[in-house]
C-alpha positions in Angstrom: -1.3 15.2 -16.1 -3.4 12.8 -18.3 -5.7 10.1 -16.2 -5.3 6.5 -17.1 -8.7 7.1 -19.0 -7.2 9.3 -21.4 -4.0 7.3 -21.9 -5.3 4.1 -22.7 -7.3 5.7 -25.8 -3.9 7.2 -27.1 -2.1 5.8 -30.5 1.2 3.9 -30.0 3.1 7.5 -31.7 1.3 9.8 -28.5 2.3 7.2 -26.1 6.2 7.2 -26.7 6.0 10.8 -26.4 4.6 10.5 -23.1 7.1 8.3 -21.8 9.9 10.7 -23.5 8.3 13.4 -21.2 7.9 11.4 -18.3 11.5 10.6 -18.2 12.6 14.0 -18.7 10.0 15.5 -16.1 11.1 12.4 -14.0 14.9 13.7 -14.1 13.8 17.6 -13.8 12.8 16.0 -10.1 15.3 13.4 -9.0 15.5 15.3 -5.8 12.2 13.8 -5.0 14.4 10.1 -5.3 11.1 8.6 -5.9 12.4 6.7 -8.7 15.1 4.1 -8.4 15.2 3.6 -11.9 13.5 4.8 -15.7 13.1 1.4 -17.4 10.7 0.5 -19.7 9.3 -2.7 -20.3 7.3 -3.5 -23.2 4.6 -0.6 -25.5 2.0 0.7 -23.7 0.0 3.2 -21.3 3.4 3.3 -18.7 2.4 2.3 -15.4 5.0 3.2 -12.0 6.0 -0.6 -10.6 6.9 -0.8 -6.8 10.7 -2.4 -6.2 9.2 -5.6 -4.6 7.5 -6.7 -8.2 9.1 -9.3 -10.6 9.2 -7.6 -14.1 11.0 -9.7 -16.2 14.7 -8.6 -17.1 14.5 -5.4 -14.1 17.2 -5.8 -10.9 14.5 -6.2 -8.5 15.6 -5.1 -5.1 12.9 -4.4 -2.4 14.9 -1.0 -1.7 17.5 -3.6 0.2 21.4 -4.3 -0.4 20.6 -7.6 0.0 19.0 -8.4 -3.1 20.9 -5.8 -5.4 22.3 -7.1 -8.2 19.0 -9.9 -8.7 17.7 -10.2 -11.8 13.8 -10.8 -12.4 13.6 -14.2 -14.7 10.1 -13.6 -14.7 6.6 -11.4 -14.5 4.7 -11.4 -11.7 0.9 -12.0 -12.5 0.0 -8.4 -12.3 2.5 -7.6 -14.5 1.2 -9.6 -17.2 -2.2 -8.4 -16.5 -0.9 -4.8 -17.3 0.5 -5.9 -20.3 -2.5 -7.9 -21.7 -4.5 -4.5 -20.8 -2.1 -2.2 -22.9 -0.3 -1.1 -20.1 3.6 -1.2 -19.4 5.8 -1.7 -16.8 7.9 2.0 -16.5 10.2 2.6 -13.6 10.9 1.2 -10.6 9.7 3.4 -6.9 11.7 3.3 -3.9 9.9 1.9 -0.6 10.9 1.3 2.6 13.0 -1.6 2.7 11.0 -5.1 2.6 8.2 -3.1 2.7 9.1 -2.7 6.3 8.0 1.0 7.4 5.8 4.2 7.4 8.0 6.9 6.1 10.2 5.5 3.0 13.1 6.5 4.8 14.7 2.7 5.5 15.2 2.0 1.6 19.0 1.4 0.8 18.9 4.0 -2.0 17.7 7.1 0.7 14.6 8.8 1.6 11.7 9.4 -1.4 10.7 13.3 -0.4 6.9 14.3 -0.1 6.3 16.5 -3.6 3.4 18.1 -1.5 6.2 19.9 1.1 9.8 18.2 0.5 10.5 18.5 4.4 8.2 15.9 5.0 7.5 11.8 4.4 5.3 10.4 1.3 4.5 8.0 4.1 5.3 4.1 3.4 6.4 1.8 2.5 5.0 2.7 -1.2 6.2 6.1 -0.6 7.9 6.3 -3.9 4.3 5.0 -6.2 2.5 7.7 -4.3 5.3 10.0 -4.7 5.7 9.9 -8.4 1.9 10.1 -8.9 1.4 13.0 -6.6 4.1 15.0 -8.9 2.9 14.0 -12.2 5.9 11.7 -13.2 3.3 9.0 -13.1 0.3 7.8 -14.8 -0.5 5.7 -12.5 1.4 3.1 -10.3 1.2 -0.3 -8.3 2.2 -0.4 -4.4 1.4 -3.0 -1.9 -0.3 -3.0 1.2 0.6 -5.0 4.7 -0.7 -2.8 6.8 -1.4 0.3 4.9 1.6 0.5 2.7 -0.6 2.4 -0.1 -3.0 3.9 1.8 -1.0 6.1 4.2 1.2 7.1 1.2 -1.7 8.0 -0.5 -3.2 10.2 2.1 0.3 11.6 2.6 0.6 12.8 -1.0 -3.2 13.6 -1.7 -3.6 10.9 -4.3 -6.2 7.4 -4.3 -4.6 4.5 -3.0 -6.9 1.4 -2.7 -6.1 -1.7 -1.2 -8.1 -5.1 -2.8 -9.9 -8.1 -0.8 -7.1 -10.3 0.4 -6.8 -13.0 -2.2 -8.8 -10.8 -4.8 -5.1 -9.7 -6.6 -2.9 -12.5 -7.0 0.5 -12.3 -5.2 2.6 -14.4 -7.6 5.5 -12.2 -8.1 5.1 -10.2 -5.1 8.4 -10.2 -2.9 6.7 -11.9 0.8 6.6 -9.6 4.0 3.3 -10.8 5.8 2.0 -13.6 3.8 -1.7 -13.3 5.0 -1.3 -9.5 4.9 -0.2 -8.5 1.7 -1.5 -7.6 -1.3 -1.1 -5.2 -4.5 -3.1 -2.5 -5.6 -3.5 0.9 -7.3 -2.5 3.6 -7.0 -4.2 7.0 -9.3 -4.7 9.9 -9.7 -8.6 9.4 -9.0 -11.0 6.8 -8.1 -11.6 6.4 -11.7 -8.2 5.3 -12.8 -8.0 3.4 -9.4 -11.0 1.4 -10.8 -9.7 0.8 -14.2 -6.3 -0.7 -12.9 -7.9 -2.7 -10.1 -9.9 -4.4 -13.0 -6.7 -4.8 -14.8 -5.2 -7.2 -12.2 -7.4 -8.5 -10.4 -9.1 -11.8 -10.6 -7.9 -15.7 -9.4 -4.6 -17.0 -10.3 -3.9 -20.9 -10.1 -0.1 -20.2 -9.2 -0.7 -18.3 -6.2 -2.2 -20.5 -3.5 -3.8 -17.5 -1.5 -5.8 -16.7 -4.1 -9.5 -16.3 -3.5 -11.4 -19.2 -5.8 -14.3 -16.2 -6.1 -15.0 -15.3 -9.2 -14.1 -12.2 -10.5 -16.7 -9.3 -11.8 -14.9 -6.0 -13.0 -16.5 -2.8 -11.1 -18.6 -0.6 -13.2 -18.1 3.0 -12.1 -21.4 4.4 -10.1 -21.4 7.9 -8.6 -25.1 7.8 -7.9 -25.9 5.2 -6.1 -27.4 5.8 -2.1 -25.3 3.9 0.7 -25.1 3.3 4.3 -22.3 4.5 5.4 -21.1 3.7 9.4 -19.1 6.4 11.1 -16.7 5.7 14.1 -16.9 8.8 16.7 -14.6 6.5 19.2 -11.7 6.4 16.8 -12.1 10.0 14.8 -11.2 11.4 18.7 -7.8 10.6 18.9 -7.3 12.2 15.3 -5.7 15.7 15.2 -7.6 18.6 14.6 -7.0 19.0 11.0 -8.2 14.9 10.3 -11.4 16.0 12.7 -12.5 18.6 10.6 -11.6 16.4 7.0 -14.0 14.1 8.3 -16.6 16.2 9.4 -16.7 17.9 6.5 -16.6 14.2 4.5 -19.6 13.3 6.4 -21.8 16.5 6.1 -21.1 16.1 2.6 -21.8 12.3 2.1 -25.7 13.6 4.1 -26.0 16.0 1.5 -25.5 13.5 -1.3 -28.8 11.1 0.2 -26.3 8.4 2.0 -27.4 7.6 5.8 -24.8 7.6 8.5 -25.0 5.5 11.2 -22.8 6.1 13.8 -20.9 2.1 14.8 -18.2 1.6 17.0 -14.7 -0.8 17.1 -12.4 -2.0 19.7 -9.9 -0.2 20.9 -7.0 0.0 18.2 -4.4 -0.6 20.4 -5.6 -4.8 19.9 -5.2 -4.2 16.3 -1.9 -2.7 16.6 -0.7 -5.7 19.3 -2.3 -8.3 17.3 -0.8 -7.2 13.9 2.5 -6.4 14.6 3.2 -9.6 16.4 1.4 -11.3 13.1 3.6 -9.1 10.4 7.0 -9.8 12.1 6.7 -13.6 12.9 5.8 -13.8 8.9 8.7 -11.5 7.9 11.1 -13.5 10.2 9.9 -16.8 8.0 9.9 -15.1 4.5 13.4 -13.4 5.0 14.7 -16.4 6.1 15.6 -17.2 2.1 17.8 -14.3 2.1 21.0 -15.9 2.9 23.7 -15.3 0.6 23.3 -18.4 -0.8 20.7 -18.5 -3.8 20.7 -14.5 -5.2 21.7 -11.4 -4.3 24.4 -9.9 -1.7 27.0 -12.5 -0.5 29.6 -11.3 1.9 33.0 -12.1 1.7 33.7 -14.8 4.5 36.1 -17.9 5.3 33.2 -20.8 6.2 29.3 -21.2 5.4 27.9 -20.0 9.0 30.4 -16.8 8.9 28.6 -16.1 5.3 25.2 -16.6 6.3 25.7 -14.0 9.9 27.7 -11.6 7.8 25.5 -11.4 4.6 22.4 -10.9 6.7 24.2 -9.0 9.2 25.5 -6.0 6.4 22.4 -7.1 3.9 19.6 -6.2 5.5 18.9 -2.1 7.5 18.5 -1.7 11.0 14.5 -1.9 10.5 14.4 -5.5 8.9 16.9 -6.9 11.2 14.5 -5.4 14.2 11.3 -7.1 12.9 13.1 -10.7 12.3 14.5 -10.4 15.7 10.9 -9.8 17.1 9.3 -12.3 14.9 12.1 -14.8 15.7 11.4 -14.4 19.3 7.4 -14.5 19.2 8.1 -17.7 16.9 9.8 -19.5 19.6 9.3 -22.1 22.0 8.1 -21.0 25.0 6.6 -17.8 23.8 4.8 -18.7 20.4 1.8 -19.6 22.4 1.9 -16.5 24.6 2.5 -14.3 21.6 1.6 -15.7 18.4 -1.5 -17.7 19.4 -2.9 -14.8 21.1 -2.6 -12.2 18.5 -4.4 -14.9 16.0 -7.4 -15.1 18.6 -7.5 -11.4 18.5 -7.3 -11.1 14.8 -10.5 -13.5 14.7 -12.2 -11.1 17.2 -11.2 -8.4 14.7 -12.7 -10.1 11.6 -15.8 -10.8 13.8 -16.2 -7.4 15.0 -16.3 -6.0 11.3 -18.5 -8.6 10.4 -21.1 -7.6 12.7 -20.8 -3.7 11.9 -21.4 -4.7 8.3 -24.6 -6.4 9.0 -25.7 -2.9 9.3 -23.8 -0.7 6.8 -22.3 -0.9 3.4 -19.0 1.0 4.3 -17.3 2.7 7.1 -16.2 5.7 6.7 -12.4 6.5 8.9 -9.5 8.6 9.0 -6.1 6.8 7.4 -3.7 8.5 9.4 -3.9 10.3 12.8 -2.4 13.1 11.2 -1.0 15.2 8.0 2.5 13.8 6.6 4.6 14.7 9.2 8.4 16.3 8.6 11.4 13.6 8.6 12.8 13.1 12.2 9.3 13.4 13.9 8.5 10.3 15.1 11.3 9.5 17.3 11.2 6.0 18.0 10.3 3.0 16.3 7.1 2.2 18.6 6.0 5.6 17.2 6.3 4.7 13.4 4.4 1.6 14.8 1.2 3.3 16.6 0.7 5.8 13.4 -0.6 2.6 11.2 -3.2 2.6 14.3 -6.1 3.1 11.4 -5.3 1.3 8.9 -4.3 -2.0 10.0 -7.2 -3.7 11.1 -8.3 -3.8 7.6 -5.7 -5.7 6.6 -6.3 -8.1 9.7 -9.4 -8.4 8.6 -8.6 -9.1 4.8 -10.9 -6.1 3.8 -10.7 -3.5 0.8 -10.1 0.4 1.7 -9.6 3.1 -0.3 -8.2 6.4 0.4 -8.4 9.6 -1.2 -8.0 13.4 -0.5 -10.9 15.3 1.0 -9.6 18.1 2.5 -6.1 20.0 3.0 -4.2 21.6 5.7 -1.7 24.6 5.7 -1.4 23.3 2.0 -0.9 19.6 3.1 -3.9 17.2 1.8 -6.1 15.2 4.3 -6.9 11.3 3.3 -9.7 9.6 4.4 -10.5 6.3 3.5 -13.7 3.8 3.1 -13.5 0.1 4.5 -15.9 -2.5 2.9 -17.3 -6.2 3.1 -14.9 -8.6 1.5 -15.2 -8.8 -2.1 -17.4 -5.9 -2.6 -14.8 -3.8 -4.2 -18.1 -2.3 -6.4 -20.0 -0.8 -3.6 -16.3 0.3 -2.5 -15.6 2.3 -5.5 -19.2 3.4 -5.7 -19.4 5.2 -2.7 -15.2 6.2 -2.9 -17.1 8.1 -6.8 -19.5 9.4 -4.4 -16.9 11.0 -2.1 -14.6 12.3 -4.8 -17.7 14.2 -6.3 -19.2 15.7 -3.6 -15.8 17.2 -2.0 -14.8 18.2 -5.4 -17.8 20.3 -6.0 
């Protein structure tokens, strides 16, 4: 498949032809339904666009029946980054719906299969971008991370999957889950292409009020440069076998290349995992909130206004969505927002604090992304389950951190992810030590 790199030095003629055999390889796999539709927005290197970005003119769905049928009016900022960069919008990927999952199995239009072994999940919720770039019907693509929503997918499908600074990519145009979680990012075929798109569409954005007033300098790729790189023995022990030896053999190699390792620790991820859900659902319940039958989208068919508002969100929304407003209703309330709510912002400043203090001694941290390989649809039981397997990934979004994951390793023919965590805005000695990986695991 050609890299980014490649495409964005082809003439206009080369590039048609591209798309013509995207779309044709795209349809040869439509059993992988990682695609919920081949549209094409504008000339240009085609880039994959997760189903919770405005493109102007698409039917912009989040993967949910409630919002079928609404009609973009306008780009979201990345968008018109990518098209300012020579770069264009091409296909909508499923995801779980609202962004609201781990396996892309809750979108409205079915599950998005794993191209790596079809009995398993791509992971989630941007299970179809990783999807279509792990079987080639993809340059490249743009998911978005809450609480590992590219990363995890990523791992899943043995492709890089980096999630930005909070605030370093502007969210205007990004359908809401967790307002302070959030954000969009690449996803490549390697850290290369990951770093070329990240320049792309990143930077600050007057029209989106999280957006980080930091100003913006585009990461120059750097293989060679010697980092300190903190390893966390407390968390890598819970990790099945197969992660255990990927990140051995990650480390060993990252010695080999001149970085020092210093071992660090963190808190138990069982605070992250209280702290963030509790955080994620009471936003979702607020940000839903807007989908009521009223404005866009599904409308049920009903004989007064409270009858339409209870039915559209009742046979709108999947059983997932309607379980996270429910619990982010209830921490929300009176008489339990300070018991709940409160308490999971306290430990989400511990959290931040924590990281802060291990990076006073290394550049990056080095952990697994998942406790496992994709695992095969029906596995995880429960939803608490789904819940406890984002155990590694959401702190960094607590935190407002950049990660990046990429393969290092496979098992019984499924790939192993990693990923590196670093200080807020340093996305450069992020890619420069995810170069470093890549190299030395390739060789």
């Amino acid at each position: 498949m050609i890299t980014l790199k490649e495409a964005l030095q082809l003439p206009k003629e080369e590039l048609e032809e591209i798309k013509k055999d995207l779309i044709k390889k795209a349809k040869e796999q439509k059993e992988l339904n990682a695609y919920i539709a081949l549209d094409s927005a504008g000339e240009g290197v085609p880039i994959a666009i997760k189903d919770n970005i405005q493109v102007d003119g698409w039917e912009v769905t989040c993967a949910s029946k409630i919002l079928q049928g609404y009609i973009a009016p306008y780009d979201a900022t990345v968008i018109e980054k990518l098209k300012s960069a020579g770069c264009a919008p091409f296909g909508r990927t499923n995801m779980d719906e609202f962004a609201m999952g781990s396996t892309t199995e809750s979108s409205c239009y079915g599950k998005t299969l794993n191209p790596r072994d079809p009995s398993r999940v791509p992971g989630g919720s941007s299970g179809g971008s990783a999807a279509v770039v792990a079987a080639g019907i993809a340059i490249a693509a743009l998911g978005s991370d809450t609480g590992g929503s590219i990363r995890q997918p990523a791992a899943f499908c043995g492709i890089v999957g980096m999630k930005p600074t909070y605030g370093r990519v502007s969210r205007y145009g990004l359908a809401a889950y967790g307002s302070s979680l959030d954000q969009i990012g690449p996803m490549t075929q390697n850290v290369e292409d990951a770093i070329i798109l990240y320049n792309m569409i990143a930077g600050v954005d007057e029209r989106d009020s999280t957006s980080a007033r930091v100003p913006f300098e585009p990461v120059v790729p750097n293989a060679d440069r010697k980092l300190t790189i903190g390893v966390v023995p407390n968390y890598v022990k819970d990790a099945s076998a197969a992660v255990q030896k990927a990140y051995d053999k990650a480390v060993a190699a990252l010695k080999e290349a001149g970085h020092e390792i210093v071992e660090v620790s963190l808190m138990d991820a069982k605070y992250d995992i209280a702290s963030y859900y509790i955080t994620a659902m009471a936003e979702a319940s607020t940000n839903l909130s807007r989908y009521d039958g009223v404005r866009y989208g599904y409308r049920a068919e009903a004989s007064n206004l409270k009858e339409m508002y209870k039915k559209t969100r009742s046979e709108g929304f999947g059983e997932e969505v309607k379980r996270r407003i429910l619990l982010g209703t209830f921490v929300l309330s009176s008489g339990y927002y300070d018991a709940y709510y409160i308490k999971a912002q306290r430990v989400r400043h511990l959290i931040k604090d924590e990281y802060s203090k291990v990076f006073e001694k290394v550049d990056l941290i080095l952990s697994p992304v998942a406790p496992d390989v994709a695992y095969k649809f029906g596995e995880l039981k429960s939803p608490l389950e789904m819940y406890l397997s984002d155990v590694y990934t959401i702190g960094v979004n607590l935190a407002g951190l950049p990660a990046i994951s990429l393969p290092v390793d496979e098992h019984e023919g499924l790939p192993v992810g990693l990923q590196l965590i670093g200080k807020a805005f340093d996305e450069q000695t992020l890619f420069d030590g995810a170069m470093s990986l890549e190299r030395v695991v390739r060789s």
